[in-house]
mmCIF file as gemmi writes it, N, C-alpha and C atoms, coordinates in Angstrom:
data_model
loop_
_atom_site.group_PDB
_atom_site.id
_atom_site.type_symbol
_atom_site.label_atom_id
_atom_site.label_alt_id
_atom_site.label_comp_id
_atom_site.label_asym_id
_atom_site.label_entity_id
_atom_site.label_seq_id
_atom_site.pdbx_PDB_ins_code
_atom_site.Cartn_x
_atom_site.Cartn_y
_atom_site.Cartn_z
_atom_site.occupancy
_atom_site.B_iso_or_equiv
_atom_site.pdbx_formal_charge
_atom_site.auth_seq_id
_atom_site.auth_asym_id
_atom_site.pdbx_PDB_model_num
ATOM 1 N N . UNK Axp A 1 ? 116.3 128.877 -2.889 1 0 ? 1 A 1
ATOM 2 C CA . UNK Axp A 1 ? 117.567 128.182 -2.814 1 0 ? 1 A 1
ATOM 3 C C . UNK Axp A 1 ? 118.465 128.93 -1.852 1 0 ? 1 A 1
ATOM 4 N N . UNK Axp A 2 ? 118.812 128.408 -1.091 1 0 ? 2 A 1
ATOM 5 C CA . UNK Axp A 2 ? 119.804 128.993 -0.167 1 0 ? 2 A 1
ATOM 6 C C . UNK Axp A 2 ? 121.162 128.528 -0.055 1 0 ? 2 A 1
ATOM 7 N N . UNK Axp A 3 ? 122.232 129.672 -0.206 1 0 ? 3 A 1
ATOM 8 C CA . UNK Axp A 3 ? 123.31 129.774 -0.76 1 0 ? 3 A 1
ATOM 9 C C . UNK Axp A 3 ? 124.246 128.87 0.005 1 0 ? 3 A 1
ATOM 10 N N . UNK Axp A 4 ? 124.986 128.256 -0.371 1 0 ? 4 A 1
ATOM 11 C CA . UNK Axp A 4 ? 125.903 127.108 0.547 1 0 ? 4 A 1
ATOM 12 C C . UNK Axp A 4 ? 127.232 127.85 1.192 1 0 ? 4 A 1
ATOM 13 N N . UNK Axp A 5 ? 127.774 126.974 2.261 1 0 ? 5 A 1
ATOM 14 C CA . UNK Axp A 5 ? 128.402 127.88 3.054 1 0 ? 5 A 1
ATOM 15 C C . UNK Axp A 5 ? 129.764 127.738 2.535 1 0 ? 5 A 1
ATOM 16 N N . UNK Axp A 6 ? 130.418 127.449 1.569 1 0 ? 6 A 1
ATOM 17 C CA . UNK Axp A 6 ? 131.687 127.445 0.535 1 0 ? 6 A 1
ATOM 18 C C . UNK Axp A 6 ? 131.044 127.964 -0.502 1 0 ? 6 A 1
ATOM 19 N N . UNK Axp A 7 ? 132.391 127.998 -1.506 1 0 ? 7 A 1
ATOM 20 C CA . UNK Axp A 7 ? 131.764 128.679 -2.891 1 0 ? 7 A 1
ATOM 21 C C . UNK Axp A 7 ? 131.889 127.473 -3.626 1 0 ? 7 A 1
ATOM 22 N N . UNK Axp A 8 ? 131.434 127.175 -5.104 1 0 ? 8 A 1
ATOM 23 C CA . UNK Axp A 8 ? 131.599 125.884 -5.723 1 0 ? 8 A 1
ATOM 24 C C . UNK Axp A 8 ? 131.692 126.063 -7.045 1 0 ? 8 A 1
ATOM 25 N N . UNK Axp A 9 ? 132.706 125.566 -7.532 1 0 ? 9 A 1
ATOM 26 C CA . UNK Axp A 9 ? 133.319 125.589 -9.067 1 0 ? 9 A 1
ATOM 27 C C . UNK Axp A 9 ? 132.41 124.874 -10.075 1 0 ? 9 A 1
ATOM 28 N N . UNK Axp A 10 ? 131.799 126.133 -10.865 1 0 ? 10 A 1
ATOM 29 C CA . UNK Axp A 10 ? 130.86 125.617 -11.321 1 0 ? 10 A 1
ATOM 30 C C . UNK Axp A 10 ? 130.377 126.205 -12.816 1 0 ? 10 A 1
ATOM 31 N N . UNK Axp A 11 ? 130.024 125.616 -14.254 1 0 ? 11 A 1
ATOM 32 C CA . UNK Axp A 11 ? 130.331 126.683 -15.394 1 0 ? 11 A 1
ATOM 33 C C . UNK Axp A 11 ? 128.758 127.02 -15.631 1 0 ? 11 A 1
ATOM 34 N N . UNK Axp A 12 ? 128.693 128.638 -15.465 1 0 ? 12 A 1
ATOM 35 C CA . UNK Axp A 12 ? 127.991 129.199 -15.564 1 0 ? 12 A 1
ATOM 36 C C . UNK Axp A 12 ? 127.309 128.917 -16.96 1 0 ? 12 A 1
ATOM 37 N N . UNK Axp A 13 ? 125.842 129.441 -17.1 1 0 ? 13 A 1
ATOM 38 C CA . UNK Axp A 13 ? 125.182 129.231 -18.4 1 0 ? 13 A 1
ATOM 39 C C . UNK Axp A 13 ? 125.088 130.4 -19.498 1 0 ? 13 A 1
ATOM 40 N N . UNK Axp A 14 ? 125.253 131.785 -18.495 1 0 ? 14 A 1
ATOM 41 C CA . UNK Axp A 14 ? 125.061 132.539 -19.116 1 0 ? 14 A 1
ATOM 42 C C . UNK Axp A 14 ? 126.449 133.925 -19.914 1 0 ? 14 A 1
ATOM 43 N N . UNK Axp A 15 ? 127.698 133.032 -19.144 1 0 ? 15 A 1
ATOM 44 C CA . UNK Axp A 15 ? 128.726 133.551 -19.614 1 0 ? 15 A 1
ATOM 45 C C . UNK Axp A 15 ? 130.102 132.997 -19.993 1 0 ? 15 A 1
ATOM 46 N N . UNK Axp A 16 ? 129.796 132.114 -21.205 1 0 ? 16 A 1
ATOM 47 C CA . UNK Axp A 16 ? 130.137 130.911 -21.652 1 0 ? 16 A 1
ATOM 48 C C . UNK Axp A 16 ? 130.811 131.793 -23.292 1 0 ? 16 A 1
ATOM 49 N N . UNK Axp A 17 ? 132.042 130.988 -23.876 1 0 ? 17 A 1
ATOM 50 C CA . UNK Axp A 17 ? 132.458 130.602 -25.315 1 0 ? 17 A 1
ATOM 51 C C . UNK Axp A 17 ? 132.392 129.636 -25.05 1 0 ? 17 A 1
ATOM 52 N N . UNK Axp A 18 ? 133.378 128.923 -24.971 1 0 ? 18 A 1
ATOM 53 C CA . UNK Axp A 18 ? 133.099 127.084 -25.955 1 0 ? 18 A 1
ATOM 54 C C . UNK Axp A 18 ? 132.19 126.402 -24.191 1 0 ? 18 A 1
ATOM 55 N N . UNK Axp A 19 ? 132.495 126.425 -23.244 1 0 ? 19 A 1
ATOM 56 C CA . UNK Axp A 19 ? 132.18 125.313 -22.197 1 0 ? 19 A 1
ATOM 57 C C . UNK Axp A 19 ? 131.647 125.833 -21.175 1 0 ? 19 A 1
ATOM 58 N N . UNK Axp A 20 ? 132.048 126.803 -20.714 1 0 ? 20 A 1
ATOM 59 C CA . UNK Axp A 20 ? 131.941 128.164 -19.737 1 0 ? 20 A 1
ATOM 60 C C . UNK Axp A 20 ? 133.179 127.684 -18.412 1 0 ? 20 A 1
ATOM 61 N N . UNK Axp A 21 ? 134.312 126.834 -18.977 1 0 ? 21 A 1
ATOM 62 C CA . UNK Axp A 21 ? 135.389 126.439 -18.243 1 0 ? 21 A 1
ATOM 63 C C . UNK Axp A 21 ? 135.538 127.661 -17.565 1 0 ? 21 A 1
ATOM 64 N N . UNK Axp A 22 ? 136.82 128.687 -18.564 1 0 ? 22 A 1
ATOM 65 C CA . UNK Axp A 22 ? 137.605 129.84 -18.079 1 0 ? 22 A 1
ATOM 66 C C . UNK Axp A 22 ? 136.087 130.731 -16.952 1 0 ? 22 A 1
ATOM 67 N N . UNK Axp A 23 ? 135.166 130.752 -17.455 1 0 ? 23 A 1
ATOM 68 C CA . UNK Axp A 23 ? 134.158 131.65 -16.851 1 0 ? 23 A 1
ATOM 69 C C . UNK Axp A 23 ? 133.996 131.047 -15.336 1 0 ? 23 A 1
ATOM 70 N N . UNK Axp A 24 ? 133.949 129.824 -15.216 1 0 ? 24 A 1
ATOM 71 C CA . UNK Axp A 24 ? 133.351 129.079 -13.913 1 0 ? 24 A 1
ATOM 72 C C . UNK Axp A 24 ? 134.866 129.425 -13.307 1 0 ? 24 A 1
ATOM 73 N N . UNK Axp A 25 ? 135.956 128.933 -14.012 1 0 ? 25 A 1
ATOM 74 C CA . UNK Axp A 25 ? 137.501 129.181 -13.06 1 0 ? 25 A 1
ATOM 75 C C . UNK Axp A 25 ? 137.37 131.035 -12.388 1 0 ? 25 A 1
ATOM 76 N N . UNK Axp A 26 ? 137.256 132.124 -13.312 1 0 ? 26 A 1
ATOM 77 C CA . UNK Axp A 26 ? 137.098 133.341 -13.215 1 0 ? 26 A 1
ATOM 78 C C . UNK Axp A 26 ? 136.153 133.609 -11.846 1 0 ? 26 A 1
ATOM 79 N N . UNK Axp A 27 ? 135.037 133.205 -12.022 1 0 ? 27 A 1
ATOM 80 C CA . UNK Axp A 27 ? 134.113 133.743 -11.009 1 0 ? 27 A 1
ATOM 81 C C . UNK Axp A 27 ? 134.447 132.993 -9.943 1 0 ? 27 A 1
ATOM 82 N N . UNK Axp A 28 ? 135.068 131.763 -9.6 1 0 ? 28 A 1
ATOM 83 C CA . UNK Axp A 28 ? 135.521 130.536 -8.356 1 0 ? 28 A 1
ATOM 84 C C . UNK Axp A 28 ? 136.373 131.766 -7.694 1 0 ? 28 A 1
ATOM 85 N N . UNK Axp A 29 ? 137.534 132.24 -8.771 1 0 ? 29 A 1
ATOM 86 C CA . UNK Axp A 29 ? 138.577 132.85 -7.765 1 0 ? 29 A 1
ATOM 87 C C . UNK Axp A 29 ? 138.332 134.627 -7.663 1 0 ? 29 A 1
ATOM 88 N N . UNK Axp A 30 ? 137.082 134.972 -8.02 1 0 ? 30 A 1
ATOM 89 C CA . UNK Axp A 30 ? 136.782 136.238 -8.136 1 0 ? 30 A 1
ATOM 90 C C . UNK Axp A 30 ? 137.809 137.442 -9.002 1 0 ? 30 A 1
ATOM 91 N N . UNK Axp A 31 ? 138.388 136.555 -10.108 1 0 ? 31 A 1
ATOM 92 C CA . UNK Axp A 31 ? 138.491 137.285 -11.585 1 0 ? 31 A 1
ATOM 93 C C . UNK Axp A 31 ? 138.16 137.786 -12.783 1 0 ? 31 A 1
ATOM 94 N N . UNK Axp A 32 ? 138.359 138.569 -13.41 1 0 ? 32 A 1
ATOM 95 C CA . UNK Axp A 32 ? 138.094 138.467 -14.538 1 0 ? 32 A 1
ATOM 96 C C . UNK Axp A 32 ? 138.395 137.329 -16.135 1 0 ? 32 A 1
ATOM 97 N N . UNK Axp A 33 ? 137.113 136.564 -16.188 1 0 ? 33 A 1
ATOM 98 C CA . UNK Axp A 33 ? 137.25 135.435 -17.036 1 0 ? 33 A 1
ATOM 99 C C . UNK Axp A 33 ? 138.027 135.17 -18.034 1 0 ? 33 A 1
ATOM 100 N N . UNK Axp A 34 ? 137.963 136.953 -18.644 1 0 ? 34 A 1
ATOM 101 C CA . UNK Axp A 34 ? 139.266 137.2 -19.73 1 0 ? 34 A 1
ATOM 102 C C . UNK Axp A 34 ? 140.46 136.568 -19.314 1 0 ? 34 A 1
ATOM 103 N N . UNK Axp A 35 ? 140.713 137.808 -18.288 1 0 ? 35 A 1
ATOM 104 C CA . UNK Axp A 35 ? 142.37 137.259 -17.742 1 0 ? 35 A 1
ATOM 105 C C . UNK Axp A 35 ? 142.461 136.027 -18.073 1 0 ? 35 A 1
ATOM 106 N N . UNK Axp A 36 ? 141.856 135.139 -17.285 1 0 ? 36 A 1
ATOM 107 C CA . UNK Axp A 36 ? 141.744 133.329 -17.238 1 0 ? 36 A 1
ATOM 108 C C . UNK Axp A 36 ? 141.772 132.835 -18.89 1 0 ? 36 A 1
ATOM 109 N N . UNK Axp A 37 ? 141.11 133.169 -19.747 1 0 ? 37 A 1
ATOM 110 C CA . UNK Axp A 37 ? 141.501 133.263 -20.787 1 0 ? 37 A 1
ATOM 111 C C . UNK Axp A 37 ? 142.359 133.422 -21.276 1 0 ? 37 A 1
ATOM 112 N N . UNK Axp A 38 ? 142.564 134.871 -21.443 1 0 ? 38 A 1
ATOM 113 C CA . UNK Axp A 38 ? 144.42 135.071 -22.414 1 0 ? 38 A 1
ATOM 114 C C . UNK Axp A 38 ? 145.848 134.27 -21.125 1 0 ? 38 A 1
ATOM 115 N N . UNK Axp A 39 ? 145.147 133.868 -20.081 1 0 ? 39 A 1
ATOM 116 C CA . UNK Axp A 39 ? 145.966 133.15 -19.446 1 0 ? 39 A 1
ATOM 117 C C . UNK Axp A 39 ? 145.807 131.874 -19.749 1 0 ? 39 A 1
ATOM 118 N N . UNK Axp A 40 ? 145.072 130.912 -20.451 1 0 ? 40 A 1
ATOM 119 C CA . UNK Axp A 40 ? 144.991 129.773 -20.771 1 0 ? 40 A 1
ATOM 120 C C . UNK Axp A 40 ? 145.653 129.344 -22.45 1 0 ? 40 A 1
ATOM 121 N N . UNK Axp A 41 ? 145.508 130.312 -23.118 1 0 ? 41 A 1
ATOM 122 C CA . UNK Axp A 41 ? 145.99 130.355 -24.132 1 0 ? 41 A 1
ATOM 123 C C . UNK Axp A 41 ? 147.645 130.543 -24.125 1 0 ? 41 A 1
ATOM 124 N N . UNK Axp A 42 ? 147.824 131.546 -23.111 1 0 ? 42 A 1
ATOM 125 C CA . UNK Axp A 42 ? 149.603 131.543 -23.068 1 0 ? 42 A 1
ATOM 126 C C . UNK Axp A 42 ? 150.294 130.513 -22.12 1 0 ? 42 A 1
ATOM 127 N N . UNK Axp A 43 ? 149.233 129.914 -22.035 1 0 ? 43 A 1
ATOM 128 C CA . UNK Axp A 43 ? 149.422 128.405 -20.985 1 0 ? 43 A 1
ATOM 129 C C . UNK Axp A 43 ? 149.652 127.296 -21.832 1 0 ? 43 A 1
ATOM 130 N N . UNK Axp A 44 ? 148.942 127.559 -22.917 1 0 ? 44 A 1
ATOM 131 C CA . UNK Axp A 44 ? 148.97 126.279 -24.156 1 0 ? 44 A 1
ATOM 132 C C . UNK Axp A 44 ? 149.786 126.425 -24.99 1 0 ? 44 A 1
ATOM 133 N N . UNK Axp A 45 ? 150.812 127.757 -25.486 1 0 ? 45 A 1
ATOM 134 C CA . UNK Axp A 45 ? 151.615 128.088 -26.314 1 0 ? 45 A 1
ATOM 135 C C . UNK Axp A 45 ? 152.895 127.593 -25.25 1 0 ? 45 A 1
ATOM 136 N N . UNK Axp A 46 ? 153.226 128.202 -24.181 1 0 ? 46 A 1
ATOM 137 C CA . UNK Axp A 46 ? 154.178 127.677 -23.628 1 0 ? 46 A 1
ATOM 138 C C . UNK Axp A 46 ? 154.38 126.414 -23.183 1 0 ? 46 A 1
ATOM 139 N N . UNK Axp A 47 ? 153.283 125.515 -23.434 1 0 ? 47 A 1
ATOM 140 C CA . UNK Axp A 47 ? 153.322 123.606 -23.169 1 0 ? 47 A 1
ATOM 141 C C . UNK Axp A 47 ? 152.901 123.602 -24.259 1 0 ? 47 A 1
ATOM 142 N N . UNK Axp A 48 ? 152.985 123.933 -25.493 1 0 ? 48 A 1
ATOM 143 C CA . UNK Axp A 48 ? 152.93 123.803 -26.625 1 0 ? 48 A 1
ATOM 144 C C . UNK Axp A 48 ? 152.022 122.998 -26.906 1 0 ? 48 A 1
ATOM 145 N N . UNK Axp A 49 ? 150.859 123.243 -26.298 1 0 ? 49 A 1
ATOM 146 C CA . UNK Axp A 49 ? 149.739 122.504 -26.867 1 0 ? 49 A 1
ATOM 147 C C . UNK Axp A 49 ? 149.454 121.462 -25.689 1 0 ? 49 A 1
ATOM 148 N N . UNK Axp A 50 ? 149.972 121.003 -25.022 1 0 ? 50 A 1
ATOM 149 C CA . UNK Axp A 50 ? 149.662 120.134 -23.368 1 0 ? 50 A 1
ATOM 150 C C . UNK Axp A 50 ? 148.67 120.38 -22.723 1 0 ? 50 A 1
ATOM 151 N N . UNK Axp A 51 ? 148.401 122.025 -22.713 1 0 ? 51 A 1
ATOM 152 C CA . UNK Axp A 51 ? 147.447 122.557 -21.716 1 0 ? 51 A 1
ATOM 153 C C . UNK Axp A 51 ? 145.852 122.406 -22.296 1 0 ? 51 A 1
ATOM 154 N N . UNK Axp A 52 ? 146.033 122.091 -23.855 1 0 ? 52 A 1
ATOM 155 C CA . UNK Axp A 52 ? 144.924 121.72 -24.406 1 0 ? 52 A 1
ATOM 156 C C . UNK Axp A 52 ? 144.071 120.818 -24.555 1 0 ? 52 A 1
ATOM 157 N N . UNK Axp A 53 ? 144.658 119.792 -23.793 1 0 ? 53 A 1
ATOM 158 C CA . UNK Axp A 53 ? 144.303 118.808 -22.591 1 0 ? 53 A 1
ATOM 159 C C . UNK Axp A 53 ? 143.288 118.863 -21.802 1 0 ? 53 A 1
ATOM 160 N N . UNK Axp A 54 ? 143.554 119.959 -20.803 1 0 ? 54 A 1
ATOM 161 C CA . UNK Axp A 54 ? 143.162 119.864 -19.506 1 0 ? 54 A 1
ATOM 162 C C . UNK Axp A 54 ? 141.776 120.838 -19.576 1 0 ? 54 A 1
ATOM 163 N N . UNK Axp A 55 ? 141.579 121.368 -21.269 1 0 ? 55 A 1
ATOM 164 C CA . UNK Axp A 55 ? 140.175 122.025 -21.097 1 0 ? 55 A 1
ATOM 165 C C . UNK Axp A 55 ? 139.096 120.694 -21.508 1 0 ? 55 A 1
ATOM 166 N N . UNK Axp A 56 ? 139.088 119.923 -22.365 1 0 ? 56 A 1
ATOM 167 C CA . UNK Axp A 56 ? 138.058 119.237 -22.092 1 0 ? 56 A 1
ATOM 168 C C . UNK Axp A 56 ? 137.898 118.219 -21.234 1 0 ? 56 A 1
ATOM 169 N N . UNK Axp A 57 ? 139.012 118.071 -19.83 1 0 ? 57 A 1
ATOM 170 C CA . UNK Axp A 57 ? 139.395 117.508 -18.825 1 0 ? 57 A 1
ATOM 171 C C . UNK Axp A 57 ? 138.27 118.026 -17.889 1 0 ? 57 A 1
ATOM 172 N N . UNK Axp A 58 ? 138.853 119.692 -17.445 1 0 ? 58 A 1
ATOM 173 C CA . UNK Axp A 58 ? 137.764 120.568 -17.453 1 0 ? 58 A 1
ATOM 174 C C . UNK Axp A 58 ? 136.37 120.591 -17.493 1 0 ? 58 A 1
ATOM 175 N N . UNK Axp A 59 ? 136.218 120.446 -18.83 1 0 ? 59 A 1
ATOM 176 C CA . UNK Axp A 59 ? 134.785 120.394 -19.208 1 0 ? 59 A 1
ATOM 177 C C . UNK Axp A 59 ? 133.96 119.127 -18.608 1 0 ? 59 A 1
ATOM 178 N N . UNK Axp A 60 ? 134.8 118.026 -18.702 1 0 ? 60 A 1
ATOM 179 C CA . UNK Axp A 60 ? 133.609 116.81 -17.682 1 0 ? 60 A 1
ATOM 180 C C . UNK Axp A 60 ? 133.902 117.122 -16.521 1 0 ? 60 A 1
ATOM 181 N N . UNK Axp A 61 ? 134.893 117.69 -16.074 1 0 ? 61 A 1
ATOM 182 C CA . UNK Axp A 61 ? 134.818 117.563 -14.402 1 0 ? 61 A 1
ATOM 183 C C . UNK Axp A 61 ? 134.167 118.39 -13.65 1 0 ? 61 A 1
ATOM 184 N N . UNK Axp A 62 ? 134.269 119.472 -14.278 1 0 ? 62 A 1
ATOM 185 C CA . UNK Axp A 62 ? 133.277 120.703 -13.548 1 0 ? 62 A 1
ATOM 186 C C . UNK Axp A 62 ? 131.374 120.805 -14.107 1 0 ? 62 A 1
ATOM 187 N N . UNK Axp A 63 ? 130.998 120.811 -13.256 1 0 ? 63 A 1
ATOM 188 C CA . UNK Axp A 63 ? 129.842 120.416 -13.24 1 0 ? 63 A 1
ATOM 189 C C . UNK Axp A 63 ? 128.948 121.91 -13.557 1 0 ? 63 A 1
ATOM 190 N N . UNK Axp A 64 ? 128.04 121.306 -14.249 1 0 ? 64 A 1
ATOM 191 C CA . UNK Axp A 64 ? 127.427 122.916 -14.918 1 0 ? 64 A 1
ATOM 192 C C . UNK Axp A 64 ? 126.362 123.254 -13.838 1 0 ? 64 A 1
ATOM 193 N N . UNK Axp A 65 ? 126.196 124.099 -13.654 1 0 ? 65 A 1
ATOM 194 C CA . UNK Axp A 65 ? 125.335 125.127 -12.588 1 0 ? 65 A 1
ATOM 195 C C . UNK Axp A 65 ? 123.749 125.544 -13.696 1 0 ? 65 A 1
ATOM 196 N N . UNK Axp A 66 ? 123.229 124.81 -12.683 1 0 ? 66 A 1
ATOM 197 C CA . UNK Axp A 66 ? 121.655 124.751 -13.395 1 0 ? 66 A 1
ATOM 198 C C . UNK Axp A 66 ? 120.511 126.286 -12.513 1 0 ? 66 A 1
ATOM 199 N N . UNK Axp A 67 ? 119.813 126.309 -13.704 1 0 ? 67 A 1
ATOM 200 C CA . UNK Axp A 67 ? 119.168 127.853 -13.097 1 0 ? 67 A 1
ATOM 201 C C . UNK Axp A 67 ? 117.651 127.242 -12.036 1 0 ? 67 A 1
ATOM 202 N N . UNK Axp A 68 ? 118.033 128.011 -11.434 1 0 ? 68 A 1
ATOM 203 C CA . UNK Axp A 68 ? 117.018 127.937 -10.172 1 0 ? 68 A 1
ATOM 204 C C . UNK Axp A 68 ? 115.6 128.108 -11.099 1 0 ? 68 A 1
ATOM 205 N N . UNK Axp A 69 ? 114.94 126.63 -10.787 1 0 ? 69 A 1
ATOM 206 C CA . UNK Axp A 69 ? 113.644 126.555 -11.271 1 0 ? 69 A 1
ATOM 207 C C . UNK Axp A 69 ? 112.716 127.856 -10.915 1 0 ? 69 A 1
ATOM 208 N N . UNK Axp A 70 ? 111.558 128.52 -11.489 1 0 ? 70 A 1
ATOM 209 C CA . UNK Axp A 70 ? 110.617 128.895 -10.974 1 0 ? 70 A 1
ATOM 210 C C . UNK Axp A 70 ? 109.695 128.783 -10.648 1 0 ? 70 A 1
ATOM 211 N N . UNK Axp A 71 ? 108.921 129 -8.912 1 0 ? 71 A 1
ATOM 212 C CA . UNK Axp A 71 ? 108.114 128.684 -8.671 1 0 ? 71 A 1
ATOM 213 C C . UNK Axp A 71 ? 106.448 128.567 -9.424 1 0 ? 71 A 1
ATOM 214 N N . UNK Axp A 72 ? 105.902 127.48 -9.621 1 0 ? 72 A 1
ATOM 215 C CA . UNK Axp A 72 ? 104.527 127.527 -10.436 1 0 ? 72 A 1
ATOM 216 C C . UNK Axp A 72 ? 103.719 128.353 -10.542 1 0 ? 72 A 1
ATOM 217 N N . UNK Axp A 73 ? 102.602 129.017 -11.378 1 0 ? 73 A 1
ATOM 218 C CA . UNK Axp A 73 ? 102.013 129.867 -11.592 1 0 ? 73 A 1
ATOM 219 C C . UNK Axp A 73 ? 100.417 129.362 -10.866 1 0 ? 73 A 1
ATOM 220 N N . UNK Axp A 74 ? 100.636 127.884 -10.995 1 0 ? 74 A 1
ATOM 221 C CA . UNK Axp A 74 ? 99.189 127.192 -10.765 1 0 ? 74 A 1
ATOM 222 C C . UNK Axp A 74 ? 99.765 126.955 -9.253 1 0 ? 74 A 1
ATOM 223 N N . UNK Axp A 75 ? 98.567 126.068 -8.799 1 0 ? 75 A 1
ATOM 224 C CA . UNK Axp A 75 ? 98.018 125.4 -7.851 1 0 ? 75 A 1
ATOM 225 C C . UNK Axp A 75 ? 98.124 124.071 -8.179 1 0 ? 75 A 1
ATOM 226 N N . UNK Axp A 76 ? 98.462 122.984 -7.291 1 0 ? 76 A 1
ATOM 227 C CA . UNK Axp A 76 ? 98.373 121.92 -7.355 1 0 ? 76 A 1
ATOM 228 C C . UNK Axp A 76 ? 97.07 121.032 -6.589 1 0 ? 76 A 1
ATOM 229 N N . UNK Axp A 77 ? 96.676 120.657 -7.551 1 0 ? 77 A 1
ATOM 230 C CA . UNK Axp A 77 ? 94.81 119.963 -7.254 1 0 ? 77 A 1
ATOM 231 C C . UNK Axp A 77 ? 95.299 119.035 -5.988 1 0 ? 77 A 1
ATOM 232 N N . UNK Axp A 78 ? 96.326 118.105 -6.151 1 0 ? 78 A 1
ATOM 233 C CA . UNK Axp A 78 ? 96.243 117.549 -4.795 1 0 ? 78 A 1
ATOM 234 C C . UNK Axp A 78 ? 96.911 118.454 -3.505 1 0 ? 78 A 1
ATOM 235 N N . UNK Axp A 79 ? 96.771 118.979 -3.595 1 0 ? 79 A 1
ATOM 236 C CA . UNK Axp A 79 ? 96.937 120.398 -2.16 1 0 ? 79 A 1
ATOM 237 C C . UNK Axp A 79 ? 95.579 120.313 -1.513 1 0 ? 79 A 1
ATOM 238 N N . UNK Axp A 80 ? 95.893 120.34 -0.323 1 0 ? 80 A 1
ATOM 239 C CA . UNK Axp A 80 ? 94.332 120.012 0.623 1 0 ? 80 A 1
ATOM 240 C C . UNK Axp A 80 ? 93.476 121.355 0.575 1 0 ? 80 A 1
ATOM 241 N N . UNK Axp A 81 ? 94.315 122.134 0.274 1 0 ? 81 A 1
ATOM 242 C CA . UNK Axp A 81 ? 93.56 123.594 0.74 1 0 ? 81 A 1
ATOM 243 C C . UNK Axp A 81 ? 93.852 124.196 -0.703 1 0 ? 81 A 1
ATOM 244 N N . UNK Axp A 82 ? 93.401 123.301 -1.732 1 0 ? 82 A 1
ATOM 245 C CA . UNK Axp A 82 ? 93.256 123.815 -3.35 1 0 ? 82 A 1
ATOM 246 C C . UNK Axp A 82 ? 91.858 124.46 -3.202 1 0 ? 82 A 1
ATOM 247 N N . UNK Axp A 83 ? 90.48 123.779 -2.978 1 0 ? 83 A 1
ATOM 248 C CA . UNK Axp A 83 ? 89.724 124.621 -2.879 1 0 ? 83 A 1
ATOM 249 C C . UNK Axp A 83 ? 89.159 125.425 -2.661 1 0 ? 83 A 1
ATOM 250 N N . UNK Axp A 84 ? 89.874 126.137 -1.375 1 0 ? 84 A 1
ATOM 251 C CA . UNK Axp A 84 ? 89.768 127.187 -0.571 1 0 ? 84 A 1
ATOM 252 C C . UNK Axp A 84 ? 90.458 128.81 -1.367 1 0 ? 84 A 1
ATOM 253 N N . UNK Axp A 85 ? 89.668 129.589 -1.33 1 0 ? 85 A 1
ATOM 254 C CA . UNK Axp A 85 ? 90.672 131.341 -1.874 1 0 ? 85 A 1
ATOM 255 C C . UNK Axp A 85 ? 92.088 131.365 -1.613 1 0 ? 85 A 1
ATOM 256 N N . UNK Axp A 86 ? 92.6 132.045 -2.625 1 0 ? 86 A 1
ATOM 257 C CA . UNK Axp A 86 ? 93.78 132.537 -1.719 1 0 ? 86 A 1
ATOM 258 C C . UNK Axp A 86 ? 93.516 133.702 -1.195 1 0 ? 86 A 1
ATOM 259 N N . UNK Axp A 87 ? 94.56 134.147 -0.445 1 0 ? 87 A 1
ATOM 260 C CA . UNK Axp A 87 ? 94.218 135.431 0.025 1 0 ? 87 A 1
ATOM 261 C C . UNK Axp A 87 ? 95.344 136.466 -0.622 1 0 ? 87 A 1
């Protein structure tokens, strides 16, 4: 997979609480996820609950980041040069 030439907002799988929202916002702007956290929470106390909204807003809009398949262990029979050694 070769890396695209922007960065892309995207919620990680492996550093997730509820959605991996704050985590995908964190790593987009090269923060710490916490911060983004105790910053989302004092985001929702001061709109008194408004901002609690915009996380499962969040959650459909940002698109989850899928793990790079791994390449097969086998051989595929219709490959022309299946019967041949590898080297």
């Amino acid at each position: 997979m070769t890396d695209a030439p922007y960065r892309r907002l995207l919620r990680p799988l492996d550093d997730r609480i509820v959605a991996g929202v704050c985590s995908g916002i964190g790593r987009y702007f090269g923060v710490d996820p916490v911060l983004i956290r105790v910053a989302f929470i004092i985001f929702a106390a001061v709109t008194w609950g408004a901002a609690l909204l915009a996380y499962p807003l969040c959650w459909f809009l940002i698109p989850e980041d899928r793990p790079i398949a791994p390449t097969p262990s086998w051989r595929d029979p219709s490959d022309p040069t299946w019967g041949r050694p590898t080297a």
